[in-house]
N, C-alpha and C positions, 0 to 999 in steps of 0.2 A: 778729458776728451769730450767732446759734444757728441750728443745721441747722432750717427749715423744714419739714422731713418730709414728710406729707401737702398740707401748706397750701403751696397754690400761687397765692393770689388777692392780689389789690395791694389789696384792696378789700374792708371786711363792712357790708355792706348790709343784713342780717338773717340771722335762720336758718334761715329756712323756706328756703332754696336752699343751706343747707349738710347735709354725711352729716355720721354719726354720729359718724365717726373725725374729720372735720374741726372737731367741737364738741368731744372729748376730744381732740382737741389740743391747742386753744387751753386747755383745764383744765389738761392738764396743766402746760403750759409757765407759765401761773398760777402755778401751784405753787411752781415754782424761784423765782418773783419774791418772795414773799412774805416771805424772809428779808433782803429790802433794807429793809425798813420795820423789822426790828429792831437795823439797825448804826448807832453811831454815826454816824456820814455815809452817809448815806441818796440814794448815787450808785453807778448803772452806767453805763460807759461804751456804751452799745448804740445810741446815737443822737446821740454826739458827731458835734458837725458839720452835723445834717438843721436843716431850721425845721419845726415842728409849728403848724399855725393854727386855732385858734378860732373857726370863724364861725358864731356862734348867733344865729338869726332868734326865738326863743323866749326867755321870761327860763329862767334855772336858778341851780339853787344848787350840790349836790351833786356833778350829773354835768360841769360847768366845772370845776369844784377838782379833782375826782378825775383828769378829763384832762389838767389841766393839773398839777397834781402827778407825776403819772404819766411825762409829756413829761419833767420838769425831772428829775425821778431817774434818768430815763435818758440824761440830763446833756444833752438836744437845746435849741435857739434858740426860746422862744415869743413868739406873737402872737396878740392876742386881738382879736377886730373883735364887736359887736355892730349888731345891725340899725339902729337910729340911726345907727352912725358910719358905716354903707357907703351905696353908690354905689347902691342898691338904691334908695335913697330917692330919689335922682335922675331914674329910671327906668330906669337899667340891669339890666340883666338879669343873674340867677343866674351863669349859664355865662360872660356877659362876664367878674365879676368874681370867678369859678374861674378863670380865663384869665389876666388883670391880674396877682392875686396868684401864681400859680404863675408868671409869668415873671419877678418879683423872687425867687424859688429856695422856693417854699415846696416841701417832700416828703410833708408830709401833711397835707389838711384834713380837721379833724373837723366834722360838720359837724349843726346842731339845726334844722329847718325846720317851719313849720304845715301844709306842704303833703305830702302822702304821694309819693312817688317824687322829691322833689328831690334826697336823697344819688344815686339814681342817676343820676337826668342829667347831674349833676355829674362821677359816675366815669366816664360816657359821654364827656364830652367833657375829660378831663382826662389827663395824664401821669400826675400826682401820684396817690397815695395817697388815697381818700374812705372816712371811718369814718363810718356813721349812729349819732349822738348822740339819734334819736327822729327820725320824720318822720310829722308830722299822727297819726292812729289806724292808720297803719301797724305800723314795730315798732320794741323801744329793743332792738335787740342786743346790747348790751355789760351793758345789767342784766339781762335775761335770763340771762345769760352769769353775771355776777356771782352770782342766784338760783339757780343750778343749782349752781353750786361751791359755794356757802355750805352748798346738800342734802348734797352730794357730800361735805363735808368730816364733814358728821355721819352721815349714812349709809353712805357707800364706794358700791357699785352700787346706783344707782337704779330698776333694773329690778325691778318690780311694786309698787313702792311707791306711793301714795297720795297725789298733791295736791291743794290745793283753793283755788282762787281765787274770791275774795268780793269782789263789789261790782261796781263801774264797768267790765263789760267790753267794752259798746258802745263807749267811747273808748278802753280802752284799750293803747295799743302794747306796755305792759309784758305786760300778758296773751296778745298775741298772741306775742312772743317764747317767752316760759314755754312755751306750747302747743306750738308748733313743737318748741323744742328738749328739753323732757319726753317726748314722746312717742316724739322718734327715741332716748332714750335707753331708753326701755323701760318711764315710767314711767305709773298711773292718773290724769287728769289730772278732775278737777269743777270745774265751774263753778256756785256760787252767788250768787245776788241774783235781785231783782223782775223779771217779765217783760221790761219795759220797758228792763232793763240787759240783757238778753242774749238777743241775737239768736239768731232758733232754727237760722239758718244754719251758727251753733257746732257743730252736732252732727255737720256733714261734716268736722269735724277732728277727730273717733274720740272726744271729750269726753263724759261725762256732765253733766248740766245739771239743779243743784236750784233749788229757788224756797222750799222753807225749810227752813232752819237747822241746825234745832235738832233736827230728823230724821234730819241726817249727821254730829253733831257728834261724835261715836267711831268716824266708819267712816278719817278721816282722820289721815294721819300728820304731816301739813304743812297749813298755813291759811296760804296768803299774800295779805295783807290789802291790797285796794286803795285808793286814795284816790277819793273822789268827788270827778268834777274839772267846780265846778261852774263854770268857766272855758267849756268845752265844750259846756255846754249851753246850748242854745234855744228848750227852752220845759221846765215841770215832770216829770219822768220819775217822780216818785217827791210823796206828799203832802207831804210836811215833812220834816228831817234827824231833826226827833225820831223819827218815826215807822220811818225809817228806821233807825235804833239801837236801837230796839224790836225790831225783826222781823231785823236785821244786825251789830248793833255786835258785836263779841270783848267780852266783860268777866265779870269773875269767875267768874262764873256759868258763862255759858260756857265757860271755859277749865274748871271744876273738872268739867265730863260729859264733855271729851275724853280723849284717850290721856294717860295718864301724865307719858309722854316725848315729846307732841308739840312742834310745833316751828310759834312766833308769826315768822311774816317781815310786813314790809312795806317797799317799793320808796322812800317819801317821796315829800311830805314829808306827813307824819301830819296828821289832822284829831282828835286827840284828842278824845274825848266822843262821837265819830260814829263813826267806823270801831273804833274799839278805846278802851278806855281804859287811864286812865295806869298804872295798877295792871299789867294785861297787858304796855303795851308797853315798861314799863320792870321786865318780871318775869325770873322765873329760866327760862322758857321761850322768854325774845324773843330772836333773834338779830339786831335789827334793826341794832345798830350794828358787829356782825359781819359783815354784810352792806357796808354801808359801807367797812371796811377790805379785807375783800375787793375790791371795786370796783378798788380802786387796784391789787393784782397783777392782775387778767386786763383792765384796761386797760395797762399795761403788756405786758403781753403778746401786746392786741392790737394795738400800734403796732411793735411788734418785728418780729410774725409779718406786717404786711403789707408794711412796709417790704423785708423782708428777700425777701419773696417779688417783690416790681420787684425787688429789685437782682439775685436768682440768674435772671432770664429778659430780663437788659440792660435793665432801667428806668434 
């Protein structure tokens, strides 16, 4: 296990309760992972022996594979449980079966929930390890995490730099991570979309907040592009999608009044036609599937870093 350094927690719950130094840490440690994905055998021994489990209340694509890629390169035992197959459906409760499966040896639940604060209750009553995989419009700190290094790897210090987040921020988690951990890094954080997507609450988290476009589109050095996630909604927030691509989408257009060298993210999974088009998000600007690969070292590296922190305080 690599020296923990700063990071003393069994547990990442989000970022809005981590410092500065504890968010470049986990980059950094990122960093050393990243050259496992380009060996031949794509194993480190750093979690021989743990079980890593899966319990996602939520469907997902990306952030499943990447976790569980991530487990298996670091050579540990996985288990994947989705809400169907658990005891939840029974009427057991959360915490019961945090309980159950941690006493067959599991070391780390990751854990995807609809409900905002269920990773923590989880680490509340648990021995084990709890990584929030997303909870409710809470926050996803591991993409967070992933968004920043992916800055991090094209910029070097984020401090004063320029970001800007478009679209869905009423739901969502991925925004509120960004927010949090942009900020303590030192960086200008925007928030753009329709009234109705962003609460003006935002603004007690030091944010500036546009409502159009096409006003900031060269004050930004970064555009990371969110998904309308019309999952979450309950009644219309906005007229039409078209309407909303009108007044929001990224597309050529767009992209040729920004910076130069700015820099297209988005979190997935893309609503091509709406949020951005294909032309952008499969351009010489997108880092989107950079991002992606990213994911997998600072998920790595956040199961290392908590791990390792139970075992150096007698977990």
């Amino acid at each position: 296990m690599p020296d923990t350094g700063v990071w003393t927690r069994k547990d990442l719950l989000g970022l809005e309760e981590l410092s500065r130094e504890e968010i470049e840490h986990i980059l950094d440690t990122a960093n050393g992972f990243k050259e496992i994905s380009t060996r031949s055998i794509k194993k480190a021994p750093a979690l021989r022996g743990k079980v890593v489990l899966n319990l996602f209340f939520e469907p997902s694509t990306r952030t499943k594979a990447s976790f569980s890629l991530a487990a298996q390169r670091l050579s540990a035992d996985l288990v994947d449980i989705v809400k169907e197959s658990s005891s939840t459906v029974k009427g057991e409760t959360l915490v019961d079966t945090g309980r159950n499966l941690e006493a067959m040896g599991v070391d780390i639940v990751i854990i995807r929930h609809q409900q905002a604060g269920a990773p923590a209750l989880l680490a509340r009553s648990l021995d084990a390890c709890v990584v929030n995989a997303g909870d409710g419009t809470h926050e996803h700190p591991t993409q967070g995490l992933l968004d920043i290094f992916t800055m991090r790897e094209k910029f070097g210090d984020l401090a004063g730099k320029k970001i800007a987040l478009v679209g869905d921020i009423t739901h969502s988690r991925v925004a509120r991570s960004n927010i949090w951990g942009l900020r303590k890094l030192g960086a200008e954080v925007g928030l753009i979309g329709p009234k109705t997507l962003i609460p003006g609450a935002f603004k007690d988290l030091g944010v500036n907040i546009h409502h159009n476009l096409d006003e900031v589109l060269d004050h930004y050095d970064v555009f990371n592009i969110l998904r309308i996630q019309m999952e979450r909604q309950h009644k219309g927030l906005f007229p039409s999608v078209r309407e909303y691509h009108h007044l929001y989408g990224i597309d050529a257009g767009r992209l040729a009044r920004m910076k130069p060298d700015v820099v297209i993210m988005h979190p997935g999974p893309i609503n091509r036609g709406i949020e951005i088009s294909q032309e952008v998000a499969d351009g010489e600007n997108s880092v989107i599937l950079r991002q992606v690969r990213n994911g997998l070292a600072v998920r790595m590296a956040v199961l290392v870093l908590v791990q390792s922190a139970k075992e150096s305080h007698g977990g």
